[in-house]
N, C-alpha and C positions, 0 to 999 in steps of 0.2 A: 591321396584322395582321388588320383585320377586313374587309379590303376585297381577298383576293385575286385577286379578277374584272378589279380593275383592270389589274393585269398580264397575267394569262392572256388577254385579252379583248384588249389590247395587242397580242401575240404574233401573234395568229391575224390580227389586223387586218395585221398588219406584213407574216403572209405572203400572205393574198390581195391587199394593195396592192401584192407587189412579183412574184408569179407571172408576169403576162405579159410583166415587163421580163427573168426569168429565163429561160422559154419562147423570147421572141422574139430575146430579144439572146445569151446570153451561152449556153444551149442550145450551137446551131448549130457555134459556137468550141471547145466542148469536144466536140463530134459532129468535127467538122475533124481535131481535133486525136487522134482515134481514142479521146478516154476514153472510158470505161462509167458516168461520174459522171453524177450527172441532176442539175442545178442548183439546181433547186424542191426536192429532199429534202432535201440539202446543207442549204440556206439554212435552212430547217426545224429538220432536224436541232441546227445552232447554235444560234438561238432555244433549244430545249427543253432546251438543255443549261447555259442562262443558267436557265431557269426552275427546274430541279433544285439547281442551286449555290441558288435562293433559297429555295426549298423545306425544303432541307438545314439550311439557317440561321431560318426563320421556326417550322417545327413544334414544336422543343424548347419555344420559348415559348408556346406554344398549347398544349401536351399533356394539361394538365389544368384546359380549359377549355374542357366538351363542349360549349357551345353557337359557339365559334370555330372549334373543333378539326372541329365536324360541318360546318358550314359550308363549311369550307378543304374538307373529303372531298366535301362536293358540286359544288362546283365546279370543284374537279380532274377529277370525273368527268366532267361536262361539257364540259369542254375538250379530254380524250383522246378523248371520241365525235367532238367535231365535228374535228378532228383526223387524225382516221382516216378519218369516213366526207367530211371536205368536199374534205379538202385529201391524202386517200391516202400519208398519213404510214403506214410500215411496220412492222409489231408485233415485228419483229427489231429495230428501232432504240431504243436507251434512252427510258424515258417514263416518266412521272410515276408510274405502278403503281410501277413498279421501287422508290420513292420508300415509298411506300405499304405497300412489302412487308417493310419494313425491320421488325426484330422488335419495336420498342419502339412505334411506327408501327402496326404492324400489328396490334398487340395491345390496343392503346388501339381503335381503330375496331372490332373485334372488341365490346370490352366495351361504347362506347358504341352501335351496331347492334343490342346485344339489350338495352340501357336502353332505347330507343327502341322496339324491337316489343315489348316488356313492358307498355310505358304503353296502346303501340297498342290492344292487347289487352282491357288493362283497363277502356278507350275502347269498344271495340265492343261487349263482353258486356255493360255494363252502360248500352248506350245503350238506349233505349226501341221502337226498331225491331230492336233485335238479333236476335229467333226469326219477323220478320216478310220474308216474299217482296219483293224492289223489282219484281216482274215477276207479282206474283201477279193480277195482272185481264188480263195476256197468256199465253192459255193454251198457245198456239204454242211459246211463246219460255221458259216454266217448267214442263218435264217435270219437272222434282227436285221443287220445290218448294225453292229452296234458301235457305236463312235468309240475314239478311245479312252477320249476323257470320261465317257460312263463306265465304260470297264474298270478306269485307271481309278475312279470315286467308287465304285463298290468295292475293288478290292481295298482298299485304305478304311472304310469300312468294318469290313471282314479281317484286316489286319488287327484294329483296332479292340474287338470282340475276342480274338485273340487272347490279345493282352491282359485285358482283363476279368475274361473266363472263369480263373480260379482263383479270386479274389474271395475269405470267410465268409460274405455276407452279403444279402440282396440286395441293402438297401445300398453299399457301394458298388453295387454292377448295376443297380438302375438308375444312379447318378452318371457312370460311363453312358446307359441307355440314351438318357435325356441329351447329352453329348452329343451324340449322334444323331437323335431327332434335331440338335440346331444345326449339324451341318448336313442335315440331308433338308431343311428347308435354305440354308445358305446357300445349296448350290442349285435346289430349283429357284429360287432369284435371281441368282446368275444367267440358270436358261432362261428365263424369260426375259432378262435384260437382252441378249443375244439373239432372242426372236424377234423383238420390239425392231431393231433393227433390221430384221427380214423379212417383214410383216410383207413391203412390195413386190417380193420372189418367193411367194408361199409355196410354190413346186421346186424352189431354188436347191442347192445341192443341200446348202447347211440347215435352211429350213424344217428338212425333212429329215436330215441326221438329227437334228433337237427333238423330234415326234418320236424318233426313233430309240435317241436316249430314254427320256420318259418313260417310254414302253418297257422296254429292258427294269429301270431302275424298279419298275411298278411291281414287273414281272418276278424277279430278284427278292424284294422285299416279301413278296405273297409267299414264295417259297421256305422265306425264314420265319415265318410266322407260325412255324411248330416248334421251332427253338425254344425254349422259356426261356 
């Protein structure tokens, strides 16, 4: 159960070792023979239908144990990118999202996703470079001024979006959405708790690194608003 790489890892091996023998040999025969099959997806296809039937059966046992359970979600995801992007497996064909979407499945990674950018959080604001520029002695390259904990919260963000990108259906990537609008109001509470306390140095250094978040995060966010 803790080792799902092994398999997934299997799979993909199984189908770049056997591509050119499907291409070269067995191709051709079904081209002859006038089908529209394409042999390499086929073969694919099977594989990923072995690894759902295991899926189906390993998750329940894993369910509620975030550190297996995140795991198994990471390297599922890994597996459908390279998947898709090495070997042009098609997003009409059943896959491991499908898996993924499933409600009890779906709701667990949900909750532990925002256990995880919770901690994140907690991590950045209270690191010791958190109101400090990583690019503050290149002045080219840091128009904002942008602290690091904003950076370090959009990218977890964007990491986030990621993940769930190529999930079947809208209405579970606007459940991710929602996600994300709670922790992009959880962490402007946090700024603003962090200001409240700088209310008496409002030209102070951190004061104005918080304005400066803000701006950025505003700025950021208006940019992704051609994404659907």
């Amino acid at each position: 159960l803790n080792k799902p790489e092994w398999y997934l890892t299997q799979v993909l091996m199984w189908i770049g070792n056997h591509s050119k023998f499907l291409d070269d040999k067995i191709q051709p025969i079904l081209d002859k023979a006038g089908s529209s099959v394409n042999a390499g997806l086929e073969f694919s296809r099977g594989l990923v239908m072995l690894i759902l039937e295991k899926l189906a059966a390993d998750i329940p046992c894993l369910l509620y144990d975030d550190t297996l359970f995140c795991h198994l979600v990471d390297e599922v995801l890994l597996f459908e990118r390279e998947l898709c992007s090495v070997h042009g497996y098609l997003s009409s064909f059943p896959s491991c999202m499908h898996i993924l979407s499933e409600e009890s499945c779906f709701q667990r990674w949900l909750t532990v996703e925002k256990k995880f950018a919770l901690q994140k959080m907690d991590s950045m604001l209270s690191s010791e470079a958190a109101w400090i520029s990583q690019y503050k002695d290149i002045t080219d390259v840091d128009e904002m001024k942008v602290p690091d904990c904003a950076e370090t919260f959009m990218t977890l963000l964007l990491v986030i979006t990621d993940r769930y990108k190529n999930l079947p259906t809208a209405s579970r990537k606007l459940q991710f959405l929602g996600l994300q609008k709670e922790l992009v109001d959880d962490f402007r509470i946090r700024l603003t708790q962090v200001m409240k306390e700088e209310t008496r140095a409002s030209l102070g250094f951190r004061y104005c690194a918080i304005l400066n978040a803000v701006n950025y995060i505003a700025t950021v966010l208006a940019d992704w608003a051609d994404n659907v």
